[in-house]
Residue frames relative to the residue before (quaternion, step in Angstrom):
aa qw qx qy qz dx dy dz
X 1.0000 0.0000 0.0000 0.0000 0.00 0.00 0.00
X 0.6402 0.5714 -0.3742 0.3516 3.53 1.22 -0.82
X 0.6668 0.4674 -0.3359 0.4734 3.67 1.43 -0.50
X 0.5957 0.5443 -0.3774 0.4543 3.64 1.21 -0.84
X 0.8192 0.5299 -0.1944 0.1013 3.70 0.92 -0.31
X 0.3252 0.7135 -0.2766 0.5556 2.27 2.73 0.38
X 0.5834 0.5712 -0.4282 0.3874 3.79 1.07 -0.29
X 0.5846 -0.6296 0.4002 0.3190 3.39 -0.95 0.39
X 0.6486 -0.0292 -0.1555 0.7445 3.69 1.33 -0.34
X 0.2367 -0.6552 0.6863 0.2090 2.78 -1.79 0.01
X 0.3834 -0.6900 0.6088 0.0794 3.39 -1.10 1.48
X 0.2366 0.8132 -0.5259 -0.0782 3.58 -0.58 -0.09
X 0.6546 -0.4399 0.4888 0.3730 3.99 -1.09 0.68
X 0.2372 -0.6899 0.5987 0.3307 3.56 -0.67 0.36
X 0.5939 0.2307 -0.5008 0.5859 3.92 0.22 0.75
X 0.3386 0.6186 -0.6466 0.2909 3.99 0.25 0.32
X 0.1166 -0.6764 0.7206 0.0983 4.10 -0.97 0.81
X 0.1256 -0.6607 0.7245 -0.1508 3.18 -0.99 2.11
X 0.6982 0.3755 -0.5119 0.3310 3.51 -1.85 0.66
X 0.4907 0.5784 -0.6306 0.1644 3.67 -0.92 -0.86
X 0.2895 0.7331 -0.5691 0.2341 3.79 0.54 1.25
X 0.5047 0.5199 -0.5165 0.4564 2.86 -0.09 2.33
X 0.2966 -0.7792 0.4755 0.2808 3.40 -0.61 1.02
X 0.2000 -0.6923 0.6682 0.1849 3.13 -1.91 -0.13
X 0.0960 -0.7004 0.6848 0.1770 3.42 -0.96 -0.14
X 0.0645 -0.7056 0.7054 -0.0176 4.47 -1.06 0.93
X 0.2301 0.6931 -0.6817 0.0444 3.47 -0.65 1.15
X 0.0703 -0.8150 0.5520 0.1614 3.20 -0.74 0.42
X 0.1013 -0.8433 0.5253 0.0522 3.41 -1.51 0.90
X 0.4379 -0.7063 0.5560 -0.0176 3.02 -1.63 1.07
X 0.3124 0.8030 -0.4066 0.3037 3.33 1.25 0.76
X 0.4838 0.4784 -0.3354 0.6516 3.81 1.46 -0.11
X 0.7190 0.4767 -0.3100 0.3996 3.45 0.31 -1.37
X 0.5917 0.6055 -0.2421 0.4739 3.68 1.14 -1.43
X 0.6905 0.4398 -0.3471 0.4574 3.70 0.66 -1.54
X 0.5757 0.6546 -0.3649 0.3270 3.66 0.82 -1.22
X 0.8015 0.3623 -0.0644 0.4715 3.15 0.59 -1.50
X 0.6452 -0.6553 0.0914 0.3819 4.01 1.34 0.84
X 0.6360 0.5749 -0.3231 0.4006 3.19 2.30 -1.01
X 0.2227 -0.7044 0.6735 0.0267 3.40 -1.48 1.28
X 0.1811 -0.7703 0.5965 0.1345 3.86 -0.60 1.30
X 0.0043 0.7918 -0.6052 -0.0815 3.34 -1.27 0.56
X 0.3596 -0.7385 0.5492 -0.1542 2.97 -0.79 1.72
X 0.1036 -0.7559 0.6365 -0.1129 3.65 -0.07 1.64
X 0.1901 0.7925 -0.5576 0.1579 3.82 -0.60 1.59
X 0.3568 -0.7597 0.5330 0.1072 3.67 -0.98 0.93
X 0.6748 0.3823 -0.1574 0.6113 3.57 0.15 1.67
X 0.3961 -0.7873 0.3890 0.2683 3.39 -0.09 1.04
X 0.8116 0.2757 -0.1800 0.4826 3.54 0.50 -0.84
X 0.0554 -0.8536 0.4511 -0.2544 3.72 1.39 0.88
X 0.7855 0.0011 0.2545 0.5641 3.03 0.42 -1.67
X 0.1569 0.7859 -0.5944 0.0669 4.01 -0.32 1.03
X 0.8720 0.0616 -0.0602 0.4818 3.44 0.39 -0.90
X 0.0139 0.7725 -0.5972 0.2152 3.36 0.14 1.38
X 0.6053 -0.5167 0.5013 0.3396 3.37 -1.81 0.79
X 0.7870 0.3880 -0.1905 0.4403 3.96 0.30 -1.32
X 0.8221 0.2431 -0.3538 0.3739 3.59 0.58 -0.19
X 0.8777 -0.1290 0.3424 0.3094 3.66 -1.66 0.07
X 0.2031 0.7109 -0.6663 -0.0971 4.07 0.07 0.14
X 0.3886 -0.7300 0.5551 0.0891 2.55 -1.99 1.29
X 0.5878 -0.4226 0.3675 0.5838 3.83 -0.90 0.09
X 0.7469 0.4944 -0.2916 0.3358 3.53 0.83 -1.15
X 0.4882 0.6494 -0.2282 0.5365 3.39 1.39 -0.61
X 0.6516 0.3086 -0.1826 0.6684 3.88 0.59 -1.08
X 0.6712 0.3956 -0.3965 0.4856 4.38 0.29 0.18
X 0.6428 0.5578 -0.2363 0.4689 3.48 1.09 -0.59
X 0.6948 0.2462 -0.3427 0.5824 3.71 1.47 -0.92
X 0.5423 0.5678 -0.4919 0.3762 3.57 0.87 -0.09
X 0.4384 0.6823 -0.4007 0.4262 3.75 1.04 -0.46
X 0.8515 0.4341 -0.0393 0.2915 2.66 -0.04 -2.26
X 0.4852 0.4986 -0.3516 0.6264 3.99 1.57 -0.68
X 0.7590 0.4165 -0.3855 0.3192 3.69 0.22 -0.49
X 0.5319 0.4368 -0.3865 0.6139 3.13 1.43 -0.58
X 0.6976 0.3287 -0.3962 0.4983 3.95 -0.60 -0.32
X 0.5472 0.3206 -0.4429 0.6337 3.99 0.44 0.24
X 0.6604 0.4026 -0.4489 0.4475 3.99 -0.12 -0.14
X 0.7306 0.4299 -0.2386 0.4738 3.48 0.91 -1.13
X 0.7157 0.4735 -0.3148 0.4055 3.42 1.11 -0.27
X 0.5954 0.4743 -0.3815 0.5245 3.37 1.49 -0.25
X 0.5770 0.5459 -0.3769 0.4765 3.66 0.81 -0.60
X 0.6549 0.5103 -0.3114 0.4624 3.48 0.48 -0.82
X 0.5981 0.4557 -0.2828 0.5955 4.07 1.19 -1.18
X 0.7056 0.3771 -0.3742 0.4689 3.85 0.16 -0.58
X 0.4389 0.5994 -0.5170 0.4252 3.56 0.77 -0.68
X 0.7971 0.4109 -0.1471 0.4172 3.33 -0.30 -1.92
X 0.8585 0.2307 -0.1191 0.4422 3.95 0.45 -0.87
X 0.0705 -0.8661 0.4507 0.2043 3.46 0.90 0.26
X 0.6674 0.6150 -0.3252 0.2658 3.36 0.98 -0.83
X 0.5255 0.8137 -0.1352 0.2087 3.30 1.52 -0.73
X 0.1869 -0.8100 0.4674 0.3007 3.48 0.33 0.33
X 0.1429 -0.9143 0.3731 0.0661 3.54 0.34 0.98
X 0.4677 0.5674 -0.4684 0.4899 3.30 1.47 -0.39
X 0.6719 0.4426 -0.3798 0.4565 3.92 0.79 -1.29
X 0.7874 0.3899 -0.2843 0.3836 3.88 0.41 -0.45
X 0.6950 0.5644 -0.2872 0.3406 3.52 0.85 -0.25
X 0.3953 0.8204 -0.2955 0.2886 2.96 1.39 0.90
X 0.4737 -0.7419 0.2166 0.4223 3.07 1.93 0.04
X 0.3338 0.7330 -0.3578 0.4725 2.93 1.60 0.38
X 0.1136 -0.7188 0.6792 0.0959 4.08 -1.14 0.71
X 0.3317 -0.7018 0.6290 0.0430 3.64 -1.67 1.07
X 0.3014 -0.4995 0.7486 0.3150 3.78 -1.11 0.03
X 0.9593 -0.1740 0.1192 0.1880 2.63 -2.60 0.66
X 0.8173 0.2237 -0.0080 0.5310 3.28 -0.16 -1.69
X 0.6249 0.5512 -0.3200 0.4509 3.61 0.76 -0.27
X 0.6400 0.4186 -0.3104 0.5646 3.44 1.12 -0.89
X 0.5931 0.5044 -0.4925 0.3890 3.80 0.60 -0.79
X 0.5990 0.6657 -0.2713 0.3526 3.00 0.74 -1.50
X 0.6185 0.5771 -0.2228 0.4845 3.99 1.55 -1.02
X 0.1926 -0.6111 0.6022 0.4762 3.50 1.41 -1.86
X 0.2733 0.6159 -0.6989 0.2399 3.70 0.92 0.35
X 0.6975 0.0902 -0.1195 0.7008 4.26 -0.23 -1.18
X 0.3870 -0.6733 0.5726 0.2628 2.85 -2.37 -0.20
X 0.6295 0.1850 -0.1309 0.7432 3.64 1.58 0.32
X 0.2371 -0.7590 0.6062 -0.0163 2.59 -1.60 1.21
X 0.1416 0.8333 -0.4747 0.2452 3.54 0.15 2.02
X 0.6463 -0.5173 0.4770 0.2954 3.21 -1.43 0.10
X 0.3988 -0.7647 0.3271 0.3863 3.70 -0.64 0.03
X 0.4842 0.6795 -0.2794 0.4752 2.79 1.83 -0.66
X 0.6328 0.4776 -0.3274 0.5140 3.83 1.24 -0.91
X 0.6833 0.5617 -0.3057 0.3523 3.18 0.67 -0.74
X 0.5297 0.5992 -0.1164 0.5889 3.26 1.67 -0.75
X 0.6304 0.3203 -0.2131 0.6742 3.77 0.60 -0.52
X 0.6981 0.3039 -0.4878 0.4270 3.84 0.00 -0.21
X 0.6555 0.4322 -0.4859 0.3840 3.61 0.57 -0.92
X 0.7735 0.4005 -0.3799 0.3115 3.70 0.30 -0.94
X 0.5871 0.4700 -0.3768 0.5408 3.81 1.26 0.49
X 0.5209 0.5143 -0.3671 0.5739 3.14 1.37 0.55
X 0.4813 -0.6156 0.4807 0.3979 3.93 1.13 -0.17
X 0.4893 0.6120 -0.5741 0.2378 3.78 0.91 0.25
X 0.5060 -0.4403 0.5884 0.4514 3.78 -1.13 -0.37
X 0.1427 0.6538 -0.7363 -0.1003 3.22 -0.89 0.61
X 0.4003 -0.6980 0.5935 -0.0171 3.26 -1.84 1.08
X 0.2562 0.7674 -0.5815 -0.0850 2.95 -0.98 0.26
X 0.3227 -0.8105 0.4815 0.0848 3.31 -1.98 0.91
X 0.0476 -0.7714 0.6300 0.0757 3.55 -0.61 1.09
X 0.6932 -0.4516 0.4763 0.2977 3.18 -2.36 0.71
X 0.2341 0.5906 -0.7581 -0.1473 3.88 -0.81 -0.15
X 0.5066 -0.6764 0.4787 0.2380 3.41 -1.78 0.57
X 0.6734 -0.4732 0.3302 0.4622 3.71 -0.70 0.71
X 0.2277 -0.7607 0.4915 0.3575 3.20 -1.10 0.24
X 0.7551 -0.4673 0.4081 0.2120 3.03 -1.90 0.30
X 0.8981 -0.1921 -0.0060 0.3955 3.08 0.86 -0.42
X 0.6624 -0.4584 0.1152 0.5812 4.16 -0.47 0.69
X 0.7241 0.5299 -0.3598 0.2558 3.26 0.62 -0.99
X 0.4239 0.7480 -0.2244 0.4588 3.31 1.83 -0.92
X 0.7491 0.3860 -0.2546 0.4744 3.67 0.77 -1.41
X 0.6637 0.5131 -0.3580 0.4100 3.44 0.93 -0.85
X 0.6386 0.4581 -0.2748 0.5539 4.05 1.45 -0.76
X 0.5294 0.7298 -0.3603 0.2393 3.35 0.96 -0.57
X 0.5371 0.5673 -0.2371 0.5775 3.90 1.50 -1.29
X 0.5879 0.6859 -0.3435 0.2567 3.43 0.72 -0.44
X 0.4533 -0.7729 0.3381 0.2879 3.06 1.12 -1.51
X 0.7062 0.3927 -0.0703 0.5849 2.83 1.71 -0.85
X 0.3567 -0.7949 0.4610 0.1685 3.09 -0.99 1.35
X 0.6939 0.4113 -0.3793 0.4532 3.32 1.09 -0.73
X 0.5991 0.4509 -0.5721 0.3323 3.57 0.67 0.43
X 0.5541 0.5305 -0.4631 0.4440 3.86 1.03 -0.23
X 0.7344 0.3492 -0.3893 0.4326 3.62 0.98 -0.59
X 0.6348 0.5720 -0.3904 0.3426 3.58 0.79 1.00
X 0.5718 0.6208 -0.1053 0.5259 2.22 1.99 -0.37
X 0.5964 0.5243 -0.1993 0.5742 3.16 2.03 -0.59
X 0.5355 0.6433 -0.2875 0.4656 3.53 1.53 -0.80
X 0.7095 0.2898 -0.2796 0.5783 3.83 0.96 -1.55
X 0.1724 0.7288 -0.6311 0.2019 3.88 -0.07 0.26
X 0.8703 0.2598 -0.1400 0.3943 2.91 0.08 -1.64
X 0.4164 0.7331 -0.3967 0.3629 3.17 1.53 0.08
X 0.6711 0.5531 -0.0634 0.4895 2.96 0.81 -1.94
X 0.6007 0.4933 -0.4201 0.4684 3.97 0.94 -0.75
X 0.6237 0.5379 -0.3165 0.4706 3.59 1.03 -1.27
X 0.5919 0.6225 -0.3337 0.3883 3.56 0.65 -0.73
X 0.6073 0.6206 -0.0879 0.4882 2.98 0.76 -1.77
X 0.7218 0.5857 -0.1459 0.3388 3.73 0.58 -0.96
X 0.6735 0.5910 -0.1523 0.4171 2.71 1.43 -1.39
């Protein structure tokens, strides 16, 4: 949401799932599992709080107050940063990490219209915009491929794949 909220509207699918403005942080550790098993990490840092919640070492109460700190700040900075951009929002009611469907999010001010892309796509190009579009083709396999490839045509690369082995025999001779 934190990138979708820099846009001047937001469009959204009416099954589109908008919000989860809340952070998290998942580290897991293996520092019992590590001690069990004989390996001991040592970790040489400049700055008390350098290193707090880490996978290989010991967490301390202080350590676990320090990332609790630090998630609250970056949740302050992340709501400020969402109200910036949406002012209308009641953000205390949305920043609960919680996500909404379509009408439910409008209903928030998470989007401001609730459309299809495909509609959205047919109005711009009846509007005179360019509409564009981009698809995936996979690298080719081989030189002869790249050079047939600009073409466009697949069934000429698969004919081109077909006389290969032709051309290898050739080539042999």
């Amino acid at each position: 949401y934190m990138m979708a909220c820099c846009g001047d509207r937001i469009i959204a699918s009416p099954f589109a799932v908008l919000g989860s403005i809340g952070v998290i942080t998942d580290i897991p550790n293996a520092y019992e599992r590590l001690k069990q098993e004989g390996i001991e990490f040592q970790t040489v840092t400049a700055g008390d709080f350098k290193r707090t919640v880490t996978p290989t070492k010991k967490v301390t109460k202080e350590d676990l107050a320090k990332t609790e700190s630090d998630i609250k700040e970056i949740f302050s900075l992340f709501k400020k940063f969402v109200k910036g951009q949406r002012p209308e929002l009641d953000i205390e009611k949305v920043a609960t990490g919680e996500t909404w469907f379509g009408q439910d999010a409008l209903d928030r001010h998470l989007c401001d219209e609730l459309r299809t892309f495909d509609d959205v796509k047919l109005d711009l190009f009846e509007e005179g915009c360019e509409v564009l579009q981009v698809s995936y083709a996979p690298p080719p396999n081989t030189p002869l491929e790249a050079l047939l490839q600009p073409a466009g045509s697949g069934k000429l690369v698969d004919l081109a794949k077909a006389a290969l082995p032709l051309l290898k025999d050739l080539a042999s001779l």
